[in-house]
PDB file with one MODEL, atoms N, CA, C and O in Angstrom:
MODEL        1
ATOM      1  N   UNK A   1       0.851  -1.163   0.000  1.00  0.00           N
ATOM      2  CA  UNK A   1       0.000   0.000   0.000  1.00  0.00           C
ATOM      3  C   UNK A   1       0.900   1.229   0.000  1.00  0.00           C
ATOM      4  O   UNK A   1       2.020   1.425   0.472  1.00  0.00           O
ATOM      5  N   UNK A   2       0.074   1.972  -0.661  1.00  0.00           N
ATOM      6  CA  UNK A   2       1.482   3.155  -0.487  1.00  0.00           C
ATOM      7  C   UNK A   2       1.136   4.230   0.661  1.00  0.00           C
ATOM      8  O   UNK A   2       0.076   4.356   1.274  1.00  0.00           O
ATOM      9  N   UNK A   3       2.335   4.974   0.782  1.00  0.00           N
ATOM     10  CA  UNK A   3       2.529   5.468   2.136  1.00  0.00           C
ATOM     11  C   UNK A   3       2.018   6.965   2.373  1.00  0.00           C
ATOM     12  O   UNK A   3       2.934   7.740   2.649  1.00  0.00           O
ATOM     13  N   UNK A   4       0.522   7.621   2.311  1.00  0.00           N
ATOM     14  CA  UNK A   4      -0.024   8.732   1.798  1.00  0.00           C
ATOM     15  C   UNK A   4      -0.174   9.907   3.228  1.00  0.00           C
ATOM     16  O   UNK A   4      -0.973  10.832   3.377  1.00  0.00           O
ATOM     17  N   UNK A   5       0.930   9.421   4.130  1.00  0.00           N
ATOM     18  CA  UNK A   5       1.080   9.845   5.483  1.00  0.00           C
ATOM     19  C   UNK A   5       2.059  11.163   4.885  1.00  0.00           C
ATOM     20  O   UNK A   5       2.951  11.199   4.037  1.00  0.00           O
ATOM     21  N   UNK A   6       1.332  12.375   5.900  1.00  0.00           N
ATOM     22  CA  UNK A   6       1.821  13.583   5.692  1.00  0.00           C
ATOM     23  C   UNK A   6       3.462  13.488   6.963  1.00  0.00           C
ATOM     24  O   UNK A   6       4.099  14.320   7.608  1.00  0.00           O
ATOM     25  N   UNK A   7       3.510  12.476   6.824  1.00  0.00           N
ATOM     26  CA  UNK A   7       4.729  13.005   8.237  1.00  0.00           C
ATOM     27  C   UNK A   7       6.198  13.680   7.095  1.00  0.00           C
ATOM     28  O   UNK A   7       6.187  14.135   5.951  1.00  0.00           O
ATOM     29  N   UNK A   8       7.187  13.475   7.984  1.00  0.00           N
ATOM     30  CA  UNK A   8       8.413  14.730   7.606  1.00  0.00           C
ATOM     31  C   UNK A   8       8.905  13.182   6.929  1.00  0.00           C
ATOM     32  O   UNK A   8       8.671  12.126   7.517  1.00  0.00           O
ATOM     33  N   UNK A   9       9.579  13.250   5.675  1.00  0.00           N
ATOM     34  CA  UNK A   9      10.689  11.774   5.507  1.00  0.00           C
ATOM     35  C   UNK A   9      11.960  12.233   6.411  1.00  0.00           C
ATOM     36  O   UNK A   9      12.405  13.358   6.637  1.00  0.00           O
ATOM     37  N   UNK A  10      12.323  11.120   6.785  1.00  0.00           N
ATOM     38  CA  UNK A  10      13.455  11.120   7.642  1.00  0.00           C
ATOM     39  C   UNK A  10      14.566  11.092   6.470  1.00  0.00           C
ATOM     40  O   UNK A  10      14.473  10.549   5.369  1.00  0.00           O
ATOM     41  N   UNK A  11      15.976  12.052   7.178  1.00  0.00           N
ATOM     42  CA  UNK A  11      17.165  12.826   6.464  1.00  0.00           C
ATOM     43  C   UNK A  11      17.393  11.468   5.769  1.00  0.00           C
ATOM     44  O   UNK A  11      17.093  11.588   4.582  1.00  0.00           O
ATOM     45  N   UNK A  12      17.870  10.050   6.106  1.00  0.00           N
ATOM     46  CA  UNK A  12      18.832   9.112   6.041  1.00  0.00           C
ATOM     47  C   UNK A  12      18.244   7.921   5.857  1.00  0.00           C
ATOM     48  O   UNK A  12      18.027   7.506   6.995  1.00  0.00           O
ATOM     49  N   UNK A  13      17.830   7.070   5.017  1.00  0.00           N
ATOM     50  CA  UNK A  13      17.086   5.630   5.239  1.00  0.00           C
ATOM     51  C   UNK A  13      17.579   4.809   5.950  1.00  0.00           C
ATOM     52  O   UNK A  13      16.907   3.874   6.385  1.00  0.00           O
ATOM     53  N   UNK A  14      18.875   4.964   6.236  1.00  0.00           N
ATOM     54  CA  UNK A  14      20.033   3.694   7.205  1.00  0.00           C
ATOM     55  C   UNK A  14      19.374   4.186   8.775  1.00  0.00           C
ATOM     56  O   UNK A  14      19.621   3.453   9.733  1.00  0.00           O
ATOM     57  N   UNK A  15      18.626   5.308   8.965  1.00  0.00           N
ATOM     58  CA  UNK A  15      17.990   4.800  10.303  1.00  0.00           C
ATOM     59  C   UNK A  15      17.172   4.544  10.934  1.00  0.00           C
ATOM     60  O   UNK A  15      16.831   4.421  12.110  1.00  0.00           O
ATOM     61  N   UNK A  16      16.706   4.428   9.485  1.00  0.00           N
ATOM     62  CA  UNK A  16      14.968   3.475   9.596  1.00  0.00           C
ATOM     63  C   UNK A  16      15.035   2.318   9.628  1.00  0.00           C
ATOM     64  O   UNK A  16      15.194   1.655   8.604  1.00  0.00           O
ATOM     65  N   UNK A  17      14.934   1.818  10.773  1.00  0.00           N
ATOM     66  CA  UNK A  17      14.523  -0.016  10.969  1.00  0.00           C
ATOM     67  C   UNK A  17      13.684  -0.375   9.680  1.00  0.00           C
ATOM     68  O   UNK A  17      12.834   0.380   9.207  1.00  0.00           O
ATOM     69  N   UNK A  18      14.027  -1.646   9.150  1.00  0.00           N
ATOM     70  CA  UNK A  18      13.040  -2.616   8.307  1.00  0.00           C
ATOM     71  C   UNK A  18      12.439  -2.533   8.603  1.00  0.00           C
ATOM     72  O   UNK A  18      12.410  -2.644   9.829  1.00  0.00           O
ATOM     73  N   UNK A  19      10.911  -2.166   7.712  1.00  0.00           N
ATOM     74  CA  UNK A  19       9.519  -2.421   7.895  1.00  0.00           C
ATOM     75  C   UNK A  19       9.386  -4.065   7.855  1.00  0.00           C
ATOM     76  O   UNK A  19      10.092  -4.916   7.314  1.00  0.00           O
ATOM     77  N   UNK A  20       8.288  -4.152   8.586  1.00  0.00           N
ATOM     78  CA  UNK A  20       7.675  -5.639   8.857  1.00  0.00           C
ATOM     79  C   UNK A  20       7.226  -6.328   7.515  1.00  0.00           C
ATOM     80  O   UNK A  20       6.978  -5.416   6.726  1.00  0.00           O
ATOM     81  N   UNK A  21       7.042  -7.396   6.996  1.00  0.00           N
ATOM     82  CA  UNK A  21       6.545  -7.975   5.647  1.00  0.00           C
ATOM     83  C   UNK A  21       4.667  -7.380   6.565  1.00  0.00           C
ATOM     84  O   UNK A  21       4.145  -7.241   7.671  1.00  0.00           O
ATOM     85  N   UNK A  22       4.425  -7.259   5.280  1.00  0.00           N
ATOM     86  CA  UNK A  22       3.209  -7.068   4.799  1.00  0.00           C
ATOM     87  C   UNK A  22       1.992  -7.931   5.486  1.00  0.00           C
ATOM     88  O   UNK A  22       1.942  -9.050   4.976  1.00  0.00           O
ATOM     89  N   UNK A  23       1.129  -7.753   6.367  1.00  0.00           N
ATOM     90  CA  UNK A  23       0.423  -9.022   6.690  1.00  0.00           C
ATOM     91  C   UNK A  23      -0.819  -9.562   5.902  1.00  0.00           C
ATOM     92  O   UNK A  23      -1.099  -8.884   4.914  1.00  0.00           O
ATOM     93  N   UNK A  24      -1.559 -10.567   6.122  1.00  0.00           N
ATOM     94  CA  UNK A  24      -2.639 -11.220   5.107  1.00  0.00           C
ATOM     95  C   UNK A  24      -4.090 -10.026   5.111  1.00  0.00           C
ATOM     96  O   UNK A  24      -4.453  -9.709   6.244  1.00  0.00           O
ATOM     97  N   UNK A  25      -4.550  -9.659   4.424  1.00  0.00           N
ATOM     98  CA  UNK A  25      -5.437  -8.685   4.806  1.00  0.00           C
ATOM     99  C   UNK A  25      -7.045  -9.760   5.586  1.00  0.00           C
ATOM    100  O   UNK A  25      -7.142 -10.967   5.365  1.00  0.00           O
ATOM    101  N   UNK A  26      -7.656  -9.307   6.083  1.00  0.00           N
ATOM    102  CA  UNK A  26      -8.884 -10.167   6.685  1.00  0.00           C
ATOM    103  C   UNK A  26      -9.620 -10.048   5.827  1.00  0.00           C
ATOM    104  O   UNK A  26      -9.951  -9.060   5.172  1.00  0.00           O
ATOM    105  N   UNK A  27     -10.063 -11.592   5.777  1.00  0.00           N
ATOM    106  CA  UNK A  27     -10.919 -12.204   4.615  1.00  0.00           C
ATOM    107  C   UNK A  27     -12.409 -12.121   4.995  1.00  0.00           C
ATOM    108  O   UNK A  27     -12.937 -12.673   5.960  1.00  0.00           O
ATOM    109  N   UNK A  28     -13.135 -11.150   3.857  1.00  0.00           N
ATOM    110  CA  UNK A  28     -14.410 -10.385   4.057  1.00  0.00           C
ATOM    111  C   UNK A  28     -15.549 -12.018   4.194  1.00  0.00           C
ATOM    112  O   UNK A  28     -15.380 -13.236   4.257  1.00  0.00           O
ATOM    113  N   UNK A  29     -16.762 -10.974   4.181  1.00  0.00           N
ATOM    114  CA  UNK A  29     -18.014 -11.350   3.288  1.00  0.00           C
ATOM    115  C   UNK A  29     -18.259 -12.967   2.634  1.00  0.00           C
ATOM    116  O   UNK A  29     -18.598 -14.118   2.910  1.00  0.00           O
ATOM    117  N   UNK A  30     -17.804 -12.063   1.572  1.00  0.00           N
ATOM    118  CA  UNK A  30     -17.399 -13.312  -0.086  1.00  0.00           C
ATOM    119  C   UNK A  30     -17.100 -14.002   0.373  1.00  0.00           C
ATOM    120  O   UNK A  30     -18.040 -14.795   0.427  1.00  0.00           O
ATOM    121  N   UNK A  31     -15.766 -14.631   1.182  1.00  0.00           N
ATOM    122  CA  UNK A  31     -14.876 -15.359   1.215  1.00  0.00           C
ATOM    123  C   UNK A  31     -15.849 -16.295   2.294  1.00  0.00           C
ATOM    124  O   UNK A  31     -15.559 -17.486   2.178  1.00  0.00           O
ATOM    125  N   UNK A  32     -16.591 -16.124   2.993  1.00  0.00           N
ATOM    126  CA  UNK A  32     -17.043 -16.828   4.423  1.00  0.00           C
ATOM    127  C   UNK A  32     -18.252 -17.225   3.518  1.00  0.00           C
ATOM    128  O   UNK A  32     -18.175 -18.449   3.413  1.00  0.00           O
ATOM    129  N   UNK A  33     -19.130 -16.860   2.947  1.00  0.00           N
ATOM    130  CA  UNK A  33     -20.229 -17.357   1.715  1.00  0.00           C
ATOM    131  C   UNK A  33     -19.703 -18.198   0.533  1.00  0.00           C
ATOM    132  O   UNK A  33     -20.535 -18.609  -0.276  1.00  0.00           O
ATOM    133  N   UNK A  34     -18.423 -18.486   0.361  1.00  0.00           N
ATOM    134  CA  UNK A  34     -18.116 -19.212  -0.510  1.00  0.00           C
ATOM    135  C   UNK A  34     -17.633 -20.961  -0.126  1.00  0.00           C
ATOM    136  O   UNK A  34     -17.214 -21.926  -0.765  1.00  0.00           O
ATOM    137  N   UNK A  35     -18.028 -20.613   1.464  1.00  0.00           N
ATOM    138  CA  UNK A  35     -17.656 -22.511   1.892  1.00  0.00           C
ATOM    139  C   UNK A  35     -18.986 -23.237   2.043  1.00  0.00           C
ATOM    140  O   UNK A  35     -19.955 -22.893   2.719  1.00  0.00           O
ATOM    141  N   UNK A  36     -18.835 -24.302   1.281  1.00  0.00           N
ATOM    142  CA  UNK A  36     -19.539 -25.084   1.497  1.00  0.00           C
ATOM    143  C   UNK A  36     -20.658 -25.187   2.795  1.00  0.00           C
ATOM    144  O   UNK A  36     -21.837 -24.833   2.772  1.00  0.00           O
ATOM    145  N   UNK A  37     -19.999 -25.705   3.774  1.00  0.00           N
ATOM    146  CA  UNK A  37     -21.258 -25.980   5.255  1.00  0.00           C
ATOM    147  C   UNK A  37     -22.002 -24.462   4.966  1.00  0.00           C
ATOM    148  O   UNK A  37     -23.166 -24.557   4.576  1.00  0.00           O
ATOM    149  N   UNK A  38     -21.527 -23.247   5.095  1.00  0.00           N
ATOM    150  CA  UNK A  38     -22.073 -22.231   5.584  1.00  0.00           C
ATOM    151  C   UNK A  38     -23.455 -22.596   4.300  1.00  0.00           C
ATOM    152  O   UNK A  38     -24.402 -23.212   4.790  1.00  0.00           O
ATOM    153  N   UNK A  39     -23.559 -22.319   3.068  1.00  0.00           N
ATOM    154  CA  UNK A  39     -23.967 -22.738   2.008  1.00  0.00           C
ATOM    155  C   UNK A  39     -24.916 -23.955   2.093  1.00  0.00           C
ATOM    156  O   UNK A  39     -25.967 -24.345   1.584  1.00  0.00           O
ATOM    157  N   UNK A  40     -24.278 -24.231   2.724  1.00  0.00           N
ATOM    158  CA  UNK A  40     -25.711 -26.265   2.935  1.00  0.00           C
ATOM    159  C   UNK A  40     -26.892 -25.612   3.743  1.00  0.00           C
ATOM    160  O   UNK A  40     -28.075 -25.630   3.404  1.00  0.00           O
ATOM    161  N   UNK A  41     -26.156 -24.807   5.309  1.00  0.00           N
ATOM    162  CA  UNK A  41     -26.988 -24.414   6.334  1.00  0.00           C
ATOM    163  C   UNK A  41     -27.907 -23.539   5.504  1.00  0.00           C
ATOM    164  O   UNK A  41     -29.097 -23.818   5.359  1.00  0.00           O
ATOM    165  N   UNK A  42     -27.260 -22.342   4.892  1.00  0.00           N
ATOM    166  CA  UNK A  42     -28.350 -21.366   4.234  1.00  0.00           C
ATOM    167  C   UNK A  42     -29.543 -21.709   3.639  1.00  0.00           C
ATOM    168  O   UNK A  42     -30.673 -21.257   3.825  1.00  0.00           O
ATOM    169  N   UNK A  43     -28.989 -22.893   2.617  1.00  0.00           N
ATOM    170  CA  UNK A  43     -30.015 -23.361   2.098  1.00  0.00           C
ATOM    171  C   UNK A  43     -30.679 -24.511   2.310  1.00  0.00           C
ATOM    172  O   UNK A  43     -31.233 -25.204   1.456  1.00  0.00           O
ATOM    173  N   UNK A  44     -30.590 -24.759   3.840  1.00  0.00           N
ATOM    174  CA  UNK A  44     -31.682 -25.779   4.172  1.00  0.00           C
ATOM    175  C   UNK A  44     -32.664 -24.992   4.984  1.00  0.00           C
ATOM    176  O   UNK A  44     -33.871 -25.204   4.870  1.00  0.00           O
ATOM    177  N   UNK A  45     -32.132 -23.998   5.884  1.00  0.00           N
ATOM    178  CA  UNK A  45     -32.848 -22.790   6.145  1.00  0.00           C
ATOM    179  C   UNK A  45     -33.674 -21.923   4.871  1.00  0.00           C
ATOM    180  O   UNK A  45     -34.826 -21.608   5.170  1.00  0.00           O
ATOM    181  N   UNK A  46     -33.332 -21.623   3.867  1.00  0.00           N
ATOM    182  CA  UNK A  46     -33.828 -21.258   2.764  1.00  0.00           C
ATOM    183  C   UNK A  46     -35.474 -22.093   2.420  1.00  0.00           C
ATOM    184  O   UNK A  46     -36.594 -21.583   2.416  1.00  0.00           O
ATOM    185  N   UNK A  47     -35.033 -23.632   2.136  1.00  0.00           N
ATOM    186  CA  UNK A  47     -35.933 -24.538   2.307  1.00  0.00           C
ATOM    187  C   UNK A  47     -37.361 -24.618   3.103  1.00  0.00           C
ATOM    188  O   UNK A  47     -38.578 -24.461   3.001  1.00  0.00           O
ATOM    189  N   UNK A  48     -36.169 -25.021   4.068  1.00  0.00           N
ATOM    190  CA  UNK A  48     -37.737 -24.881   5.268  1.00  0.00           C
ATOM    191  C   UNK A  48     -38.866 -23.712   5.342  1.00  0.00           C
ATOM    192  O   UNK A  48     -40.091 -23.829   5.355  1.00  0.00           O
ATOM    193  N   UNK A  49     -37.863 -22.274   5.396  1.00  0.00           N
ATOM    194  CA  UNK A  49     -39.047 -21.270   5.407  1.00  0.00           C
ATOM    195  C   UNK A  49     -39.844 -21.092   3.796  1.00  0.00           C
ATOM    196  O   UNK A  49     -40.718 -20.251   3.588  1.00  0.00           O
ATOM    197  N   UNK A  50     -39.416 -21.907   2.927  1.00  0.00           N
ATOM    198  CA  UNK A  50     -39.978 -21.788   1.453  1.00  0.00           C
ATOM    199  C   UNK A  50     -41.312 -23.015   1.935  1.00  0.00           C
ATOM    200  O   UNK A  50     -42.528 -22.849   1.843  1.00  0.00           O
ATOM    201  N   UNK A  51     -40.681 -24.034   2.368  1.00  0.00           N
ATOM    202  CA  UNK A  51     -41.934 -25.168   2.984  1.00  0.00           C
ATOM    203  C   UNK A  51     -43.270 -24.752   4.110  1.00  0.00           C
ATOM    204  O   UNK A  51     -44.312 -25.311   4.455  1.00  0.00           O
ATOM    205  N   UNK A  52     -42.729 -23.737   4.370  1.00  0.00           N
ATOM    206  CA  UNK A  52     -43.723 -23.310   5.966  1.00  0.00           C
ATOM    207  C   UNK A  52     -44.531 -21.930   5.121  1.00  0.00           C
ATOM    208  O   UNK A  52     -45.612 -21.532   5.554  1.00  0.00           O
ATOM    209  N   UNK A  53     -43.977 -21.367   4.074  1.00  0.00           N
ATOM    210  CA  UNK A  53     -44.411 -20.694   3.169  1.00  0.00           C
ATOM    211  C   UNK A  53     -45.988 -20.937   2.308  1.00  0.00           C
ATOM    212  O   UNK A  53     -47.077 -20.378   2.180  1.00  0.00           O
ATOM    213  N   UNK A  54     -45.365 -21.981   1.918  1.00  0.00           N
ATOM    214  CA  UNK A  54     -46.178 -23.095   0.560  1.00  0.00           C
ATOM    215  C   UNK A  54     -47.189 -23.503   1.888  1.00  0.00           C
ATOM    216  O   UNK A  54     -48.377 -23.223   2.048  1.00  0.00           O
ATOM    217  N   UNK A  55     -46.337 -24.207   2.700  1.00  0.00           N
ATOM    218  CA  UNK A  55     -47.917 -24.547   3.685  1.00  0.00           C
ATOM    219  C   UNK A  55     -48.892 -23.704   4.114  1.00  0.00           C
ATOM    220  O   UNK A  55     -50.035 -24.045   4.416  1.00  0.00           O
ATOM    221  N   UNK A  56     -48.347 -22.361   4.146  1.00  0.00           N
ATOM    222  CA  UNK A  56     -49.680 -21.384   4.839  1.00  0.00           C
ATOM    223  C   UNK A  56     -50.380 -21.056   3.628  1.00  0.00           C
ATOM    224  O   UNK A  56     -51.589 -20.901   3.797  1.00  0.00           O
ATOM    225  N   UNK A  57     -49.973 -20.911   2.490  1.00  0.00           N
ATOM    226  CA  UNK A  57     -50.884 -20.553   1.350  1.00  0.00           C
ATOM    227  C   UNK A  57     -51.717 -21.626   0.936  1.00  0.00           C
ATOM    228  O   UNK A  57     -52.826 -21.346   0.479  1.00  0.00           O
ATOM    229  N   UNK A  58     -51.265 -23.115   1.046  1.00  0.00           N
ATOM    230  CA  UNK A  58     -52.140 -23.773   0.405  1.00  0.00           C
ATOM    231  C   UNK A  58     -52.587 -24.315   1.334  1.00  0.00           C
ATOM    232  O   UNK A  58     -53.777 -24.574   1.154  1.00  0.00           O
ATOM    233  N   UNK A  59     -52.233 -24.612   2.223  1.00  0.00           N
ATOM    234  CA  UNK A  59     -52.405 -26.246   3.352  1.00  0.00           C
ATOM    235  C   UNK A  59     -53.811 -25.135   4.232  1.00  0.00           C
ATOM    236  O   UNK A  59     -54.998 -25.360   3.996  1.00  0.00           O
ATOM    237  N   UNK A  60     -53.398 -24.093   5.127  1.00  0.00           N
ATOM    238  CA  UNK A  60     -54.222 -23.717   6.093  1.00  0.00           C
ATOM    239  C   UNK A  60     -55.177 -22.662   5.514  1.00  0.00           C
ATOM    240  O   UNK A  60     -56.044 -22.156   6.227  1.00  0.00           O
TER     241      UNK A  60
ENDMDL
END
């Protein structure tokens, strides 16, 4: 990412400690909707309230 910080650059780069490697960014949304179980649960939940649906219109 680049570095869009108003600070002063320092005179000398030799006395700037190594920056740290880069870490994994946190995995959104998408990524947690794209596994399987979560996906089975949704759509057996999906199901059922489509079944309890269909039953109040036709059944009662």
């Amino acid at each position: 990412m680049l570095d869009t910080s108003r600070e002063p650059v320092p005179a000398s780069a030799e006395s700037v400690p190594a920056a740290d490697p880069p870490v994994d960014e946190p995995r959104g949304c998408l990524f947690a909707l794209s596994q399987p179980p979560l996906m089975i649960f949704l759509a057996v939940i999906g199901a059922l309230l489509l079944m309890a649906a269909l039953h109040d219109l036709y059944v009662l």
